[in-house]
DSSP file (Angstrom, degrees, kcal/mol; ACC not computed):
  #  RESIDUE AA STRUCTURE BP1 BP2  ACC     N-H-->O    O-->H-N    N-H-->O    O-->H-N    TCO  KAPPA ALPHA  PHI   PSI    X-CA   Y-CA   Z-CA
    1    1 A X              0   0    0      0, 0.0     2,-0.5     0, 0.0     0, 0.0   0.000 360.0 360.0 360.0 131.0    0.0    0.0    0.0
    2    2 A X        -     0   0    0      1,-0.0     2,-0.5     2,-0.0     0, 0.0  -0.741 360.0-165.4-104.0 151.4    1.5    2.8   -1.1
    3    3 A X        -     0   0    0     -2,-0.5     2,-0.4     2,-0.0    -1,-0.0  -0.866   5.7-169.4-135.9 159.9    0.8    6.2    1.2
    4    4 A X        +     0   0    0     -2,-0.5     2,-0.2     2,-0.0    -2,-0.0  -0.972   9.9 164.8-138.5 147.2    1.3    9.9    0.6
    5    5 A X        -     0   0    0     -2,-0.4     2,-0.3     2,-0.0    -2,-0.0  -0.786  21.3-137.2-139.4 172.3    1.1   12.9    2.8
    6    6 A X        -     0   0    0     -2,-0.2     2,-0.4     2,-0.0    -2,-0.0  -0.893  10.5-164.6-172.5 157.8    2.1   16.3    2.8
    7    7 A X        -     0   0    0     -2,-0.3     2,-0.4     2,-0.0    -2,-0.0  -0.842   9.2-168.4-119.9 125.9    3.6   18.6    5.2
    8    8 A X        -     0   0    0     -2,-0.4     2,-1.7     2,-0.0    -2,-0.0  -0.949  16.4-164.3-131.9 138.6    4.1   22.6    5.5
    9    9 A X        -     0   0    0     -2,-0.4     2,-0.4     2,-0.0    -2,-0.0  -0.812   4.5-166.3-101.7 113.3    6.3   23.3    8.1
   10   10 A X        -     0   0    0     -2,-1.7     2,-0.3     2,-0.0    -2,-0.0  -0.886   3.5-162.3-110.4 158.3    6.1   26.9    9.1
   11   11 A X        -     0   0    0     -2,-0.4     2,-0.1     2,-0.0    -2,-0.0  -0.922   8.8-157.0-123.8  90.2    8.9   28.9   11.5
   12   12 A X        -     0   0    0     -2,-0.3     2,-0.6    45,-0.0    -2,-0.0  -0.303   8.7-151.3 -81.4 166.2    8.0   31.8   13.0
   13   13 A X        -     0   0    0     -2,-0.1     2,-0.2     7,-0.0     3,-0.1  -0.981  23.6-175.1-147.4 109.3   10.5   34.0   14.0
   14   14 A X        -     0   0    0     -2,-0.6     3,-0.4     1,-0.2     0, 0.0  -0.706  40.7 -94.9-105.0 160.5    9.1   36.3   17.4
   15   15 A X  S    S+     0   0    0      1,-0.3     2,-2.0    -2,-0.2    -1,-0.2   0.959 122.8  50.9 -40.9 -93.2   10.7   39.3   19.3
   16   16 A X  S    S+     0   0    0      1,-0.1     2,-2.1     2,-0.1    -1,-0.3   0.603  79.7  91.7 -30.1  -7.1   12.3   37.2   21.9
   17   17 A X        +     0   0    0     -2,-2.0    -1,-0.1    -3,-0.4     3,-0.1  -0.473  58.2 159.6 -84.5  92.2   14.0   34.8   19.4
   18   18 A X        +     0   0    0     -2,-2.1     2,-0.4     1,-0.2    -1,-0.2   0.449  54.1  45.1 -96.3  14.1   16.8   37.3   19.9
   19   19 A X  S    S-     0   0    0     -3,-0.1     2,-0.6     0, 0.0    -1,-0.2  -0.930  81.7-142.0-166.0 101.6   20.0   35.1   18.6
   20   20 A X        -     0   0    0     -2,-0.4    -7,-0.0     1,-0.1    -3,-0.0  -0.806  18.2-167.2 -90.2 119.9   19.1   33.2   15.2
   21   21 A X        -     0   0    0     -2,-0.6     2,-0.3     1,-0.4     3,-0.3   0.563  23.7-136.5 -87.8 -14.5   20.8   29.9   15.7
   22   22 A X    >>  -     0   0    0      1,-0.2     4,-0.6     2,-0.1     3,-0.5  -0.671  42.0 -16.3 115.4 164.1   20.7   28.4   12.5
   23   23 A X  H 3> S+     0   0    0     -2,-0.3     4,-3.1     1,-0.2    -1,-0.2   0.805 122.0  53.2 -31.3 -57.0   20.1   25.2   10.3
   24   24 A X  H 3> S+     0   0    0      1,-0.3     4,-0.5    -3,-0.3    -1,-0.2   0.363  97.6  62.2 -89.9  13.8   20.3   22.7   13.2
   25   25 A X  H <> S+     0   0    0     -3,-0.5     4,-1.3     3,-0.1    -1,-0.3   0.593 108.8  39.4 -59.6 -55.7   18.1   24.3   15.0
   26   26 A X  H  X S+     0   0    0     -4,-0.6     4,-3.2     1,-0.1    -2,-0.2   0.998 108.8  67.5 -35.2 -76.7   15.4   23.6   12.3
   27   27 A X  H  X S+     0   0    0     -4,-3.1     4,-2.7     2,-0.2    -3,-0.2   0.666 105.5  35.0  15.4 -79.0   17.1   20.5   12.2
   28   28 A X  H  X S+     0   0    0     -4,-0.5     4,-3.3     2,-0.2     5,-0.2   0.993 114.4  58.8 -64.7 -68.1   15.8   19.3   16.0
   29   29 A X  H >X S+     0   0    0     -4,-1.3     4,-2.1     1,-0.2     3,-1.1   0.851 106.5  43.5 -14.8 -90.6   12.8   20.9   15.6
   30   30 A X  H 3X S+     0   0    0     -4,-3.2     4,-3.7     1,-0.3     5,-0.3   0.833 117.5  46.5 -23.7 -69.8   12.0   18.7   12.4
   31   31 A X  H 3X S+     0   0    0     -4,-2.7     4,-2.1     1,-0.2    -1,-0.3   0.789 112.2  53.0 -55.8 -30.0   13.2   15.5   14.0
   32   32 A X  H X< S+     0   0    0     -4,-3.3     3,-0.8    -3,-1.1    -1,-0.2   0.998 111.3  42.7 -41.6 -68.2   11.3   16.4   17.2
   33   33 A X  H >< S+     0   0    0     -4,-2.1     3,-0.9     1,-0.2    -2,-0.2   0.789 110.9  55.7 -59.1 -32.9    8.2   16.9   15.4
   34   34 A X  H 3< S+     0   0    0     -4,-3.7    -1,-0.2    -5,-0.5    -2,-0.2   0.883 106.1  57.7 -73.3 -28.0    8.6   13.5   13.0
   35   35 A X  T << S+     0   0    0     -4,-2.1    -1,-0.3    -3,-0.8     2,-0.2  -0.077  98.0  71.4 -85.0  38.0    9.0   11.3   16.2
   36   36 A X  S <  S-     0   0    0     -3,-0.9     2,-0.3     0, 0.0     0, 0.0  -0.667 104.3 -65.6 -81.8-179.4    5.6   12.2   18.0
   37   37 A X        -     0   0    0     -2,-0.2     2,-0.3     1,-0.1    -2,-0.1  -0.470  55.9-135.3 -87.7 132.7    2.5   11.5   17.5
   38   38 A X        -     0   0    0     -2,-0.3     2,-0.3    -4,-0.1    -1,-0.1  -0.616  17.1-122.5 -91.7 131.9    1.5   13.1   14.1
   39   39 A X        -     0   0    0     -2,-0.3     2,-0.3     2,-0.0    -1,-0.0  -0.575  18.1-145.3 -64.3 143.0   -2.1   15.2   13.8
   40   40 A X        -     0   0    0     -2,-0.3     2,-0.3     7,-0.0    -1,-0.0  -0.857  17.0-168.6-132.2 133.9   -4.5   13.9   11.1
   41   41 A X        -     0   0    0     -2,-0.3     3,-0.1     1,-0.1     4,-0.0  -0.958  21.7-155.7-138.5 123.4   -6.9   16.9    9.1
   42   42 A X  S    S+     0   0    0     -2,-0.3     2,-0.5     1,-0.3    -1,-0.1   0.917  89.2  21.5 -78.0 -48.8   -9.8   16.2    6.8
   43   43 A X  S >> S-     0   0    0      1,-0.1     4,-2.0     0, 0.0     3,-1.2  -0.930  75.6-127.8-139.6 135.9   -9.2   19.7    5.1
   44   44 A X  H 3> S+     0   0    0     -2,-0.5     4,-2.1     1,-0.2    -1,-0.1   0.904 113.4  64.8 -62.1 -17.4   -6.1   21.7    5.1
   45   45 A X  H 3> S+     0   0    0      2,-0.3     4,-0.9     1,-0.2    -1,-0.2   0.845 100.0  55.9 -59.9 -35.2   -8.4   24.8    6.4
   46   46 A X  H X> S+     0   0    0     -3,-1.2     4,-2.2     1,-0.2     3,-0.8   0.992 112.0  49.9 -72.4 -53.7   -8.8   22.3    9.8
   47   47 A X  H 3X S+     0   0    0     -4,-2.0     4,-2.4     1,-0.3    -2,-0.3   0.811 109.7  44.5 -29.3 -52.0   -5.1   22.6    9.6
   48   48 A X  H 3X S+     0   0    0     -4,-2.1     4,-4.8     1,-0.3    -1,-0.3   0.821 105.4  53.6 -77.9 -35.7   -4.9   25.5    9.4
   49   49 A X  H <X S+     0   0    0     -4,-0.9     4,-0.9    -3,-0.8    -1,-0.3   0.913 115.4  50.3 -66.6 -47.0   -7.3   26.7   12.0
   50   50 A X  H >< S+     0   0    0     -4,-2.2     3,-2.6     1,-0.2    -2,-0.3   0.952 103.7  55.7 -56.6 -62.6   -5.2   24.3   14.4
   51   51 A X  H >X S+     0   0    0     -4,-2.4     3,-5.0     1,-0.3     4,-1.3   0.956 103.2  61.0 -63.2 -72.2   -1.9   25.9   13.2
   52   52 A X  H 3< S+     0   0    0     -4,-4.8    -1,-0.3     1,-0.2    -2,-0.2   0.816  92.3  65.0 -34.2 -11.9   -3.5   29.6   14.4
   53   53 A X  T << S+     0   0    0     -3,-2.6    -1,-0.2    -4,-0.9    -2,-0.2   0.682 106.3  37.4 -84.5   3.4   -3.8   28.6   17.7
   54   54 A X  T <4 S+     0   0    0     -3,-5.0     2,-0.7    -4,-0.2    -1,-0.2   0.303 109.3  78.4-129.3 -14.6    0.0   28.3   18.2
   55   55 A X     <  -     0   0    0     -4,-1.3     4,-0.1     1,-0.1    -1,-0.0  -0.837  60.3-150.8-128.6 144.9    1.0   31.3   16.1
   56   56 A X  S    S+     0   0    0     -2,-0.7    -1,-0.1     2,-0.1     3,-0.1   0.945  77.8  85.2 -57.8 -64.2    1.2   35.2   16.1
   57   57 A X  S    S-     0   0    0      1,-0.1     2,-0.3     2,-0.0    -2,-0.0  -0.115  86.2-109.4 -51.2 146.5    0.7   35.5   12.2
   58   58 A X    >>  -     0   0    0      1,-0.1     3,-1.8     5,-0.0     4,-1.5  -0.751  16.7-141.0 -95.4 132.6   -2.5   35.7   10.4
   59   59 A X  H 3> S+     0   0    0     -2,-0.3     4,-3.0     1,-0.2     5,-0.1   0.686 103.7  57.3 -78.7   0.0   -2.8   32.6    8.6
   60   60 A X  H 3> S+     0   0    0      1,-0.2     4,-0.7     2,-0.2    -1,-0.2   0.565 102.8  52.1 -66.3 -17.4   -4.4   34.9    5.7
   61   61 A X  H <> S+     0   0    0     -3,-1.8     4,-1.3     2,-0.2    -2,-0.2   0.796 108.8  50.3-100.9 -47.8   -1.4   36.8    5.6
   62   62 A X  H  X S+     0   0    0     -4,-1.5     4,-0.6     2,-0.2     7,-0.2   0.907 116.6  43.4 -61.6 -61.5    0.6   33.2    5.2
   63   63 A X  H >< S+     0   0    0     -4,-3.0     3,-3.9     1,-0.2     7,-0.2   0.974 112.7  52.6 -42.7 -84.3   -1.8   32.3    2.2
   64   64 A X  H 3< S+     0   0    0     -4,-0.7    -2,-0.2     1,-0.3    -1,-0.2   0.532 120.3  30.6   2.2 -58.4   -1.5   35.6    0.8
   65   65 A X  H 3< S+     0   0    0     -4,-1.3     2,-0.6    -3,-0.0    -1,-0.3   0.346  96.8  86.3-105.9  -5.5    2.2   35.6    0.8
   66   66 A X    <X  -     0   0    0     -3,-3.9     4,-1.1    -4,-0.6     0, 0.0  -0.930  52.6-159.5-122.8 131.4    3.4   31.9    0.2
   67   67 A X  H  > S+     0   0    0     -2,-0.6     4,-1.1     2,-0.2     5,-0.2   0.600  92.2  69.2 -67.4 -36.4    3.8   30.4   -3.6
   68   68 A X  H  4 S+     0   0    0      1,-0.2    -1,-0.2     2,-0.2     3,-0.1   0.950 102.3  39.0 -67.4 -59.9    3.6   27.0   -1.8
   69   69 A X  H >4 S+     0   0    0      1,-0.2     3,-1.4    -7,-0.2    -1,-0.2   0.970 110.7  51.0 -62.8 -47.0    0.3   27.3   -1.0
   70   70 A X  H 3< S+     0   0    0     -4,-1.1    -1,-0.2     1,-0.3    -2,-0.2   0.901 117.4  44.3 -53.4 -30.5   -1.3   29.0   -3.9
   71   71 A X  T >X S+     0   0    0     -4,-1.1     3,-1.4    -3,-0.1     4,-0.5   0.289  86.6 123.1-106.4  -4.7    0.3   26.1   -6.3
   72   72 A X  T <4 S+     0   0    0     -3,-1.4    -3,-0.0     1,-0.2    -4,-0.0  -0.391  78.9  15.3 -64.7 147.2   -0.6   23.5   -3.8
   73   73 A X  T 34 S+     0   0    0      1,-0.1    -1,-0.2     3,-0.0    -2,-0.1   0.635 106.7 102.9  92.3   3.5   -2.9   20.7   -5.4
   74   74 A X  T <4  +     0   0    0     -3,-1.4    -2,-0.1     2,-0.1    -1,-0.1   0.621  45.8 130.2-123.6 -38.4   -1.5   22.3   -8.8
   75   75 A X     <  -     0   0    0     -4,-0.5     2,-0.3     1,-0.1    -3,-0.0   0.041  51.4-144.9 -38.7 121.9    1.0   19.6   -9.5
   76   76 A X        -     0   0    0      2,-0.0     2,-0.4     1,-0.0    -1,-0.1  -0.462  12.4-138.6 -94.9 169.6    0.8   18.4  -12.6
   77   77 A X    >>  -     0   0    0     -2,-0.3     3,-3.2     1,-0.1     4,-0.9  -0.813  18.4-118.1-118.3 169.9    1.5   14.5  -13.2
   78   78 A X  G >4 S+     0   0    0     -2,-0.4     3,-1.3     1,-0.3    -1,-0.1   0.854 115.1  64.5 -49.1 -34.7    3.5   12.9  -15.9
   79   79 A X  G 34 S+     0   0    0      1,-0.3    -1,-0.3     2,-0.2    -3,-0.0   0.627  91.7  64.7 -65.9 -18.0    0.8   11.2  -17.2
   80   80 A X  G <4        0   0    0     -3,-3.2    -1,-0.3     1,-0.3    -2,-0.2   0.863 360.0 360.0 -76.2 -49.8   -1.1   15.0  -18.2
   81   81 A X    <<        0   0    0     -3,-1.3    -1,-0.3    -4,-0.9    -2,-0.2   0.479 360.0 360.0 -87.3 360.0    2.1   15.3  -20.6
């Protein structure tokens, strides 16, 4: 069985984060978050409404601004060609 996901990792960057550490800082982060228990979303908008509760930034302002998102679902497959 083959399975597919997809993942948008956002990093917010607040006042107090007063000393930008870097890569490996991502790094932990990432590994943290792929060893717990992963949340499961019927619609990325339930995502998204989860995501706001943890973040500063409007997640309209996030759409707005990020090529990722707009193009998401956009992917064309080989088979189109």
């Amino acid at each position: 069985i083959k399975r597919q996901a997809t993942i948008f990792i956002f990093r917010e960057i607040r006042k107090e984060y007063y000393a930008p550490l870097g890569v490996g800082v991502v790094r932990e982060t990432a590994r943290r978050t792929f060893n717990s228990n992963p949340k499961h979303f019927d619609t990325i908008d339930e995502a998204f409404k989860d995501m706001q509760t943890r973040i500063e930034i409007s997640m309209d302002e996030i759409k707005e601004k990020s090529w990722i998102l707009e193009n998401y679902g956009k992917q064309k497959s080989i088979f189109d060609f």
